[in-house]
C-alpha positions in Angstrom: 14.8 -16.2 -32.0 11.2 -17.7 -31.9 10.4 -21.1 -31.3 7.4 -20.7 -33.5 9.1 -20.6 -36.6 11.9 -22.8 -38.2 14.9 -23.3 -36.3 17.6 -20.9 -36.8 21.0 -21.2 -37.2 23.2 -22.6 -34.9 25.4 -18.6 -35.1 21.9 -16.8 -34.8 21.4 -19.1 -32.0 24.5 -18.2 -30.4 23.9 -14.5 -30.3 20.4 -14.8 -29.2 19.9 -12.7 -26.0 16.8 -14.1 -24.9 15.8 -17.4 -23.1 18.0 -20.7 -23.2 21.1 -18.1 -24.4 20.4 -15.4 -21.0 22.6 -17.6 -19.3 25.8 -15.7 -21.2 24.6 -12.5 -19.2 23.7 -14.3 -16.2 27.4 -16.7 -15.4 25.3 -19.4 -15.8 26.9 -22.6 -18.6 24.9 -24.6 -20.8 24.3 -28.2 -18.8 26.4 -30.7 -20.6 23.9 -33.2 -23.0 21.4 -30.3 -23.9 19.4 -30.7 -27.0 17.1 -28.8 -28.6 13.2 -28.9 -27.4 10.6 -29.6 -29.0 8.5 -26.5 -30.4 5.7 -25.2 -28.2 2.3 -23.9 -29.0 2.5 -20.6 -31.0 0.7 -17.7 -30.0 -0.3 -18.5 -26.5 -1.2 -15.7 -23.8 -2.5 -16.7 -20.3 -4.9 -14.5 -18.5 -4.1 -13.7 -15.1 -6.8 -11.9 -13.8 -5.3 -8.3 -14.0 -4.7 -8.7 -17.7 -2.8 -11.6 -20.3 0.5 -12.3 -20.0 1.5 -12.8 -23.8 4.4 -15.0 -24.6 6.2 -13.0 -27.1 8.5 -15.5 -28.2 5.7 -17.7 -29.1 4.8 -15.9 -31.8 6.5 -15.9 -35.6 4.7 -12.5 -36.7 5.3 -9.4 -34.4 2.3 -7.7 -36.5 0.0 -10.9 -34.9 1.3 -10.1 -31.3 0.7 -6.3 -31.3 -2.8 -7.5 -33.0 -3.0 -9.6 -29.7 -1.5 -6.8 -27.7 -4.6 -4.4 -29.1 -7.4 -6.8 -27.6 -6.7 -5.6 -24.1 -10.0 -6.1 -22.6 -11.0 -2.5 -20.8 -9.8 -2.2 -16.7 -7.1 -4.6 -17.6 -3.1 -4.7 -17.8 -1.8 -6.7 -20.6 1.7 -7.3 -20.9 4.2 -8.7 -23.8 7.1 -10.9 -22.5 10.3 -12.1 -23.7 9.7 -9.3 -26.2 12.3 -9.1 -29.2 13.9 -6.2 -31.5 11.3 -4.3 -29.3 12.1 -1.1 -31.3 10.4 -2.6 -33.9 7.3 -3.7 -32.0 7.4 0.6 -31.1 7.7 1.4 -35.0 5.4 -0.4 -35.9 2.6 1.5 -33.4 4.6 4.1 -31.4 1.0 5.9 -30.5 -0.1 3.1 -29.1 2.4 1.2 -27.0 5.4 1.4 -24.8 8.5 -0.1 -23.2 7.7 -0.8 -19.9 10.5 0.7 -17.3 11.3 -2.7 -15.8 13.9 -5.0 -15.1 13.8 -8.5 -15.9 15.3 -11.3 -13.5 16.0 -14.7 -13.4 16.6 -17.2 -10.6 18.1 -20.6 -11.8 16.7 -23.3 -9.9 19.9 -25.5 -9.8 21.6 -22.5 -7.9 18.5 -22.4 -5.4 19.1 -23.5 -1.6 16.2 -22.8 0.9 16.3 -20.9 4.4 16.7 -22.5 7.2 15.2 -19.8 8.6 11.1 -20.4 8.6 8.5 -17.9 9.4 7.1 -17.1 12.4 3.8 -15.7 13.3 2.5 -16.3 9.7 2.6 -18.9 7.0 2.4 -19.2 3.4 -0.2 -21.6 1.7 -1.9 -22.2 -1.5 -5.1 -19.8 -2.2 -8.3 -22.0 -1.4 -11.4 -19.9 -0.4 -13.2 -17.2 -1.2 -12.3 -15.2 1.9 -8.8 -15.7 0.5 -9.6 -14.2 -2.7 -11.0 -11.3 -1.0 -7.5 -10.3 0.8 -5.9 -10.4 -1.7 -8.2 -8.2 -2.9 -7.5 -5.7 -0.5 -4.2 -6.2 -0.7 -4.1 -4.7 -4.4 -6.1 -2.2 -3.7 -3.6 -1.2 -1.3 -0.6 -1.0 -3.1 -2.7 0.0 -6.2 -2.2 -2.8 -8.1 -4.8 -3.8 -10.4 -7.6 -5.6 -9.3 -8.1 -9.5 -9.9 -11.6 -10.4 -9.2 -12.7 -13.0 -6.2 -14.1 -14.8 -8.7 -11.3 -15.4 -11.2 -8.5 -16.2 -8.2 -11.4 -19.1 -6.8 -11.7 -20.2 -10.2 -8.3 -20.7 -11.0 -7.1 -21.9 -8.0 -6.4 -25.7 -9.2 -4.9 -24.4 -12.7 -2.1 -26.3 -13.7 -0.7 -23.2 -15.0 -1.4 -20.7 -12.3 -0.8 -21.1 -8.6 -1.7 -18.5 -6.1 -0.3 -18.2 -2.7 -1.0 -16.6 0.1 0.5 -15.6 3.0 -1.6 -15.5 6.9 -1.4 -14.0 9.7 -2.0 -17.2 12.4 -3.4 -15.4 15.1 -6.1 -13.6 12.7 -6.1 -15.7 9.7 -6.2 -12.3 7.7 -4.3 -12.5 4.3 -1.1 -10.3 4.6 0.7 -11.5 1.4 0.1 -12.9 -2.2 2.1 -14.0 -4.8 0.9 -15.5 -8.4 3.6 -18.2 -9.9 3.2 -19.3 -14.2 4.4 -22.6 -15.4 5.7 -22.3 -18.7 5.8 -26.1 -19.5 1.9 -26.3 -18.7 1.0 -23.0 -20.2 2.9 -23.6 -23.9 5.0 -27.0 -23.3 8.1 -24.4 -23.0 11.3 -26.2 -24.0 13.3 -24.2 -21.3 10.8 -25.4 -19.0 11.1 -22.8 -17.2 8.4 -20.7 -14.9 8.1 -16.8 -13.8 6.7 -14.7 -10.5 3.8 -12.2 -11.0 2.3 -10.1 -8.4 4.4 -10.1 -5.7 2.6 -8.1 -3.1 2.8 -7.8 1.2 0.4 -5.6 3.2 2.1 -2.3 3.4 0.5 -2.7 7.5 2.0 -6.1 8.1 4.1 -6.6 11.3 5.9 -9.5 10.6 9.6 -9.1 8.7 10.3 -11.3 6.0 6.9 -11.9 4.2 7.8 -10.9 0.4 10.9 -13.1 0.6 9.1 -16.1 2.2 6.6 -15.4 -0.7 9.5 -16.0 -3.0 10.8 -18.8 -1.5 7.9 -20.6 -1.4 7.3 -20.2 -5.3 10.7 -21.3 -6.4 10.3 -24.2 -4.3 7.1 -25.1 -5.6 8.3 -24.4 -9.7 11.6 -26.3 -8.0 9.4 -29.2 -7.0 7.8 -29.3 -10.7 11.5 -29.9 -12.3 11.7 -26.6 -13.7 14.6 -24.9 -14.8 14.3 -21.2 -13.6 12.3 -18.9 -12.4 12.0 -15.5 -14.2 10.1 -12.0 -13.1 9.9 -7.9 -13.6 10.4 -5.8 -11.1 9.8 -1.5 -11.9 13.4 -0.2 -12.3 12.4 2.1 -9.3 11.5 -0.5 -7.0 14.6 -0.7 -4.6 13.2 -3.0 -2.3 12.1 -5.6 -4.4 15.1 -5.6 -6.3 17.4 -5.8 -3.4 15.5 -8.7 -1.9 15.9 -10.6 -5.7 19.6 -10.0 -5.9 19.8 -11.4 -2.2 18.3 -14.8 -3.5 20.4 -14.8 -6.5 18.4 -13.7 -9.3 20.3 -12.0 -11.8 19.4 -9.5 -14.6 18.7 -10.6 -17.9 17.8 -9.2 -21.2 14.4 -8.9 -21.4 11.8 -6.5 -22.1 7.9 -5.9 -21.6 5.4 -4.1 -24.1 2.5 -2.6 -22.6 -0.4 -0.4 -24.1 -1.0 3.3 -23.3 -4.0 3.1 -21.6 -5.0 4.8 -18.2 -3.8 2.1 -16.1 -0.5 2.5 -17.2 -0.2 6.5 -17.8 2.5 7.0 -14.6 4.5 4.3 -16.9 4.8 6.3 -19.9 4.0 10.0 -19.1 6.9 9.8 -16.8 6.7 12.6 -13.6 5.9 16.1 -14.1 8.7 18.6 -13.8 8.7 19.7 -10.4 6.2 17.5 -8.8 7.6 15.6 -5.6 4.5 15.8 -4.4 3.8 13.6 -1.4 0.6 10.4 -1.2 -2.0 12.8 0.2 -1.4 15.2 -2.8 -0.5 12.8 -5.1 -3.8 10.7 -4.8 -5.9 13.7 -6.3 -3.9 15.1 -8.5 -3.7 11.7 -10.3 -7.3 11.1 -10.1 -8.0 14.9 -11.0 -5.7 14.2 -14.6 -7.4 11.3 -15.2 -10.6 13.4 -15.5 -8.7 15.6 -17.8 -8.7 18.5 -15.6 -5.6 21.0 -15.6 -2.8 20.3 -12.9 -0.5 23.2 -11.9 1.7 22.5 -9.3 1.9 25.7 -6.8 4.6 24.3 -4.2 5.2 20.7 -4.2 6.6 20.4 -0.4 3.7 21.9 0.9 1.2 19.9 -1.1 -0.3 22.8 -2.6 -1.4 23.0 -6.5 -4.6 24.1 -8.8 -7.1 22.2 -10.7 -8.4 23.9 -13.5 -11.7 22.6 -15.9 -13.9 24.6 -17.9 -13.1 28.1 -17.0 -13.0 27.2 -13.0 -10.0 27.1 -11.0 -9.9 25.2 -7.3 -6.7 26.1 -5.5 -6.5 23.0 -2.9 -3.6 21.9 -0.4 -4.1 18.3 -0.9 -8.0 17.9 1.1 -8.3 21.4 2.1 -9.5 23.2 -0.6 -11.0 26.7 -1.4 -14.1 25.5 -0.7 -13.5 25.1 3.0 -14.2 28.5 4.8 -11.4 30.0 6.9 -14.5 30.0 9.7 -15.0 25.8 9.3 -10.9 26.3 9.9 -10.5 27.6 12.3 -13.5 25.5 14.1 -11.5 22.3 13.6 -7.6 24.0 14.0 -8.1 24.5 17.7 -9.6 21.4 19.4 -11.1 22.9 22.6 -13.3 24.8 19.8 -14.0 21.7 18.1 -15.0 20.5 21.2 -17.6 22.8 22.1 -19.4 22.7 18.5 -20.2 19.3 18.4 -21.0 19.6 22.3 -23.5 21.6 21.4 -24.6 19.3 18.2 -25.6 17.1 21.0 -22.5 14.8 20.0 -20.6 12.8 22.8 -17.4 14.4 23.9 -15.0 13.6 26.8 -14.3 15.6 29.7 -11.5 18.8 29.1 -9.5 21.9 30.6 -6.9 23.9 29.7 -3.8 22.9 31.8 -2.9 25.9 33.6 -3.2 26.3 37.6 -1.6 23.2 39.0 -4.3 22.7 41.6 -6.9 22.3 39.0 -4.7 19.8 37.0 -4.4 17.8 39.8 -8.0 17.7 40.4 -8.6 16.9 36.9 -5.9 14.2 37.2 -7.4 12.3 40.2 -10.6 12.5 38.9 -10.0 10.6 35.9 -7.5 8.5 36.3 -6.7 8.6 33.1 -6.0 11.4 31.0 -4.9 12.6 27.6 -2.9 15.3 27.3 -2.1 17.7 24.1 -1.4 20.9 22.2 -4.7 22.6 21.4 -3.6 23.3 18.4 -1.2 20.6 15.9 -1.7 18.0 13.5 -0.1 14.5 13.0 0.2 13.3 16.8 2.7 15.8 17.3 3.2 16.3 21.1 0.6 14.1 22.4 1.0 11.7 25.1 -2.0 9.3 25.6 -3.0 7.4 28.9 -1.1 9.5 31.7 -1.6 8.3 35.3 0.5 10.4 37.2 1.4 14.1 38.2 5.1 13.3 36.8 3.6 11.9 33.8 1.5 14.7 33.4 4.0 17.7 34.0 6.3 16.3 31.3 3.5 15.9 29.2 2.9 19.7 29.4 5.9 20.7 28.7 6.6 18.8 25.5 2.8 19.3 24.2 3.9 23.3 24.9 6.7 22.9 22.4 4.0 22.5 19.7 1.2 25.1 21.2 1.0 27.3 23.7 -2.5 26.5 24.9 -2.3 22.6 26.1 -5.5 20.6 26.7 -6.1 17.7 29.8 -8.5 15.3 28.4 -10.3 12.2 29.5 -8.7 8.6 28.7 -12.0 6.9 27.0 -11.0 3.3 26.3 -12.1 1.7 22.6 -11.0 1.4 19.0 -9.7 4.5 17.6 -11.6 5.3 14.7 -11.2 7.9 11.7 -14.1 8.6 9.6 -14.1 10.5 6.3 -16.9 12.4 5.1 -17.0 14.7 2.3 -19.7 16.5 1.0 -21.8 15.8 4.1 -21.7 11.9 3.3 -20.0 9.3 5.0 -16.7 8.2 2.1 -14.3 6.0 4.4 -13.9 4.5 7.3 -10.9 2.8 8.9 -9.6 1.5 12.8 -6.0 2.9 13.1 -4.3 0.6 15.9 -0.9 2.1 17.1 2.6 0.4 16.0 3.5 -2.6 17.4 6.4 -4.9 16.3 6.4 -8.4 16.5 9.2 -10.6 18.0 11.6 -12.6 16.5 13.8 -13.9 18.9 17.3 -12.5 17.5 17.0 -9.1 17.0 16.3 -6.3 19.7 13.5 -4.2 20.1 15.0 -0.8 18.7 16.3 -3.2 15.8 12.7 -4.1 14.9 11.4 -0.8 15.4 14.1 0.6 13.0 12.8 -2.1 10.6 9.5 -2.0 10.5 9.6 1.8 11.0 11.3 1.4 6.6 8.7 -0.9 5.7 6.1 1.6 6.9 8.0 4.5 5.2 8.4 2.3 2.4 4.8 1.6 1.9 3.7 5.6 2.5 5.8 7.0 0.5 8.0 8.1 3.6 5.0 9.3 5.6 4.6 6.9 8.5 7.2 6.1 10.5 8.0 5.0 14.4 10.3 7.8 16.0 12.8 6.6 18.6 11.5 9.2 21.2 10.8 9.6 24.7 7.3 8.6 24.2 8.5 5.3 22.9 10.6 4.9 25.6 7.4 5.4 27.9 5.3 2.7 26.0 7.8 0.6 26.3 8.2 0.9 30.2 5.0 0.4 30.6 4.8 -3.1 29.5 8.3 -3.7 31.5 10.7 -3.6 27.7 13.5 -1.5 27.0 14.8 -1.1 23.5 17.7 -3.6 24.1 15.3 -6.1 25.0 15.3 -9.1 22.2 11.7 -9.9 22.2 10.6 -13.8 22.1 10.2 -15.1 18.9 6.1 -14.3 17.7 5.5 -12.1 20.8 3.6 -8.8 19.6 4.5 -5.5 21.5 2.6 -1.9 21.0 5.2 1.0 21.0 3.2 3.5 20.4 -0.2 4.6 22.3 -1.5 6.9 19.8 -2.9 5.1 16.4 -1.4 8.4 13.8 -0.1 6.9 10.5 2.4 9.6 11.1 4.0 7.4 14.4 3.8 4.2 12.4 0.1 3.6 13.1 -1.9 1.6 10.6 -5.5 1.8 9.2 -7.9 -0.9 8.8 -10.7 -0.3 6.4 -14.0 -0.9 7.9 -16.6 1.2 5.6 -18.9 -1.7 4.9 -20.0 -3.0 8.2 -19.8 1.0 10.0 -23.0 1.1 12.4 -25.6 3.4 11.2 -25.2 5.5 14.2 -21.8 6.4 13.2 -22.9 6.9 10.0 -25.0 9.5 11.2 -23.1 11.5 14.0 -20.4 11.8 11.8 -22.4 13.5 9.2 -24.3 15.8 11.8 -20.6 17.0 13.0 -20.1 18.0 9.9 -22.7 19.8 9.4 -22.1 21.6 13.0 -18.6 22.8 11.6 -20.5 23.4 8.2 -17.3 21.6 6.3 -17.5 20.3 3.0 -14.3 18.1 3.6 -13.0 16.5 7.1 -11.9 13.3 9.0 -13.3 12.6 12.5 -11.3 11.2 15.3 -13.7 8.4 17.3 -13.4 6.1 19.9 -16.1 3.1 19.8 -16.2 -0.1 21.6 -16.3 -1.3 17.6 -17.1 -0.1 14.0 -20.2 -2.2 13.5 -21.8 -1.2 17.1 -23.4 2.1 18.8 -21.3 3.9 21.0 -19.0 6.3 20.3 -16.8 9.7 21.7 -15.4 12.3 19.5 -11.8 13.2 20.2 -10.8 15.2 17.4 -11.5 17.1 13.8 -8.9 17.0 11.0 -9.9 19.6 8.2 -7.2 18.3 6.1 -7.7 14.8 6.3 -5.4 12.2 4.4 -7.1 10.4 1.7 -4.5 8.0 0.8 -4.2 4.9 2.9 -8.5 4.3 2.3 -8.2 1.9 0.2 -10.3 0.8 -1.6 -13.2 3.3 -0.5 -13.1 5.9 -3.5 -12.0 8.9 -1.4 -10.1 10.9 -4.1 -12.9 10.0 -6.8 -15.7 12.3 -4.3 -13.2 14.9 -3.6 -13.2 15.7 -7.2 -16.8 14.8 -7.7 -16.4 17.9 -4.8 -15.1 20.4 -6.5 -15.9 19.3 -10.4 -18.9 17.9 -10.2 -19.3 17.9 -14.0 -16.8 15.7 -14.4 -18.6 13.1 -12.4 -18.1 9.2 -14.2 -15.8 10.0 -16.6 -13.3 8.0 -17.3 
């Protein structure tokens, strides 16, 4: 059925499966007195930053809307909804466009009843300035979305048709949350007068439970407010989470379908996953950038994130960063820490103080001495076996023995206080850089403290693709004495508490980009390390008072540094630049 054209029978009407008939499939009935609308505006599409979103039953000529369709502007995601007989649409250009893999929803606003429940430690507001625009920003580049400029989200900010929200942390101010809402009645005087949810999106390092659905919430109240009848979105078929936290707030599958273009934006959509490839972020991140560059991807062992890229008669074996071009020598330099140590000594780089724990004597001079001490396996990657900020010989022996379960050879290293620091260079130049601060979970005042662990600990996997979670270990049991908690403890409601003293993604950690406003001196150390361990590709471990100020200590080299997480610093884009640097700026 369109409403651009004459109205159709009252039988075709009755078997329509799309828009004021959806509520056959949804249990909703037809409100007593209903008439028919009047007809809205034909043709209409509605930018929204990342693309238009093209009101497919506004249009009487499906060859007009794929016309439509074709005018994607470069960079940009335009999408087709309420698309009918879309097998036809795909006849009638099957080189060109495809069904996207989503689900459609719908939440009918005369069903609605909001929480009690409100949110603590953050609230949700409309979009007003500039710096608003810019995290949310951020936040698409970290979930990959596609990006919506500062400019447009400013500009748009008092449409009638669009209203951005966002979501704050109150302490910070920082945008952790966005959420775009469309109002049909405004946008094409829809006679359903109804309204849908676009770009539904939570920082994948946010503390606080709860933000995507108080995101929700607040837009069907607001589309509620306006007198509209439902609220509609599309979630990826895939996308558990979100699709579980939809069908919690009633919204209920309906039959509709989204066209899309074949354009790079979209390849994962269409292209659908290689044969074998469960490859995890850190692989995943350059492989995608490397096919995008049209250079040959064969996947060697997906579990161990190795695989070959292949472009004009050269072949890179890589396991994800580490690549071929990284001598065994430069290896082995960063692999054992005490070695690491001693190179960048000599590079006339700050280092801490360090032994090998061995004669007890010695430890306990080295102990008292400091204070303060790390200690870890000389050789391990991903904070495995490392206990930070020991103060006692207790402390200290049973953090021998469990960094000896990873290594052999365990180091004793000085405690330097400051902002843990990783910075990326490859190719002797500076790419990333980010502050990783350790997990913390935030209070709620219900639920206890292993409780919020366990649940932050799935958002985190969630967001990394399983990679970063919070173990339930003796070390957290440490951190937590330490600041007087146990794991039964039911925190107060907005009270923050760190669980974890080391700032590894692996342990629930989160990173912080902070490229832009790195000091100059940092900038420059980190690239003379490099060039001490003569690496083409590594991540250095700092500790500075802050990012944008002198001062610094080296704890640690990674030779195989993750480049996922670095958003939006272009860290996969120079690793191929790396090893292909032909292929430099194509598209």
């Amino acid at each position: 059925m369109s409403y651009a054209r004459v109205k159709p029978h009252r039988l075709e009407r009755a078997a329509s499966a799309t828009l004021r008939h959806t509520r056959r499939y949804t249990g909703r009935p037809p409100t007593e007195g209903e008439g028919e609308a009047e007809a809205p505006r034909a043709d209409v599409t509605v930018d929204c930053g990342w693309g238009r979103l093209i009101f497919a039953h506004t249009f009487d000529d499906q060859g007009r809307m794929i016309d439509t369709l074709r005018q994607e502007a470069p960079g940009t995601r335009d999408i087709v909804f309420y698309l009918q007989d879309p097998h036809v649409a795909l006849s009638r250009a099957p080189q060109e466009l495809f069904l996207d893999p989503s689900h459609s929803f719908r939440l009918w606003l005369s069903d609605y009843r909001p929480s009690r429940r409100r949110p603590k430690g953050y609230s949700v507001r409309r979009l007003r300035t500039r710096e608003d625009a810019e995290g949310v920003q951020r936040i698409y580049a970290r979930r990959r979305m596609v990006p919506v400029s500062s400019s447009f989200l400013v500009a748009s900010r008092n449409s009638r048709v669009l209203t951005h929200f966002v979501a704050c942390d109150d302490a910070t101010g920082e945008v952790i949350g966005a959420v775009t809402a469309v109002d049909h009645a405004h946008a094409f005087g829809d006679p359903e007068n109804g309204s849908s949810l676009w770009c539904l999106a939570v920082d994948p390092q946010a503390a606080f439970p709860g933000i995507g659905e108080t995101l929700v919430r607040t837009v069907a109240e607001h589309v509620q407010a306006r007198g509209r009848a439902f609220l509609d979105l599309s979630v990826l078929h895939d996308n558990g989470n979100a699709i579980a936290l939809y069908e919690k707030l009633n919204f209920r599958r309906i039959p509709v379908f989204a066209l899309k273009t074949k354009n790079p934006i979209n390849e994962r959509l269409f292209t659908g996953p290689q044969p074998g490839e469960a490859l995890n972020p850190y692989a995943t991140i350059i492989v995608t950038e490397a096919r995008r560059r049209g250079i040959g991807v064969d996947v060697l062992d997906a579990e161990a994130g190795y695989f070959c890229l292949s472009w004009g008669g050269r072949s890179v074996v890589c396991r994800e960063s580490l690549s071929e071009l990284t001598t065994a020598v430069a290896m082995s330099r960063c692999d054992d820490k005490a070695v690491t140590r001693r190179v960048l000594e000599r590079a006339g780089l700050a280092v801490p103080a360090q032994m090998v724990a061995g004669d007890a004597e010695e430890t306990a001079r080295f102990l008292a001495e400091h204070g303060r001490i790390v200690v870890k396996p000389a050789r391990g990657e991903q904070g495995r076996g490392i206990t930070v900020d020991v103060r006692d010989a207790a402390t200290m022996e049973s953090a021998i023995a469990a960094a000896r379960q990873h290594c052999d050879t365990v180091l004793l290293e000085q405690f330097c206080e400051g902002q843990d620091l990783r910075i990326v260079v490859i190719d002797k130049k500076v790419v990333a850089a980010a502050v990783r601060r350790p997990a913390e979970v935030t209070g709620d005042g219900h639920h206890s403290v292993r409780e919020l662990i366990e649940a932050q600990s799935r958002r985190r996997a969630a967001a990394t693709g399983g990679e970063s979670h919070i173990p339930l270990d003796a070390e957290t049991e440490r951190c937590l004495a330490a600041a007087g908690r146990t794991l039964d403890d039911v925190l107060p409601a907005g009270e923050p508490l760190p669980v974890r003293k080391t700032a590894n993604l692996h342990t629930g950690g989160t990173i912080h980009d902070v490229t832009d406003c790195l000091h100059p001196e940092l900038v420059e150390v980190a690239t003379v390390a490099a060039r001490a361990l003569d690496i083409p590709v590594v991540g250095f471990d700092l500790l500075v008072e802050a990012p944008d100020r002198p001062g610094y200590v080296f704890i640690e080299a990674n030779e195989r540094p993750g480049l996922a997480n670095h958003e939006p610093q272009p860290t996969a884009e120079r690793f191929v630049d790396l090893l292909f640097p032909q292929t430099r700026g194509v598209f």
